[in-house]
N, C-alpha and C positions, 0 to 999 in steps of 0.2 A: 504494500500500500504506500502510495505517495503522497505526502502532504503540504499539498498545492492547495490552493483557493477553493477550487470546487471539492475536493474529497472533505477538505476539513467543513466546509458549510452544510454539505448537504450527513455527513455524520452530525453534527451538531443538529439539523433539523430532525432527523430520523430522532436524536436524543428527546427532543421538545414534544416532537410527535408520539412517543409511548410514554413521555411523562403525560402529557395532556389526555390521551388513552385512558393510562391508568386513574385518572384523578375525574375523565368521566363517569366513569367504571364505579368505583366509588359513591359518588354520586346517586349514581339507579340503583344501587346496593342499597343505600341509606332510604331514598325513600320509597321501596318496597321494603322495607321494614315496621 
């Protein structure tokens, strides 16, 4: 892996996006409870 402009942004977005995932996740967990 090379760490040029595009590999490091789009790994950093891919991070954002299963953080943002999980915290929707959460979320409809909570209220079907």
């Amino acid at each position: 892996m090379t760490f040029d402009n595009n590999s490091v942004t789009s790994f950093g977005n891919f991070g954002l996006f299963e953080t943002l995932k999980q915290a929707i996740g959460f979320v409809e967990i909570y209220r079907s409870i």
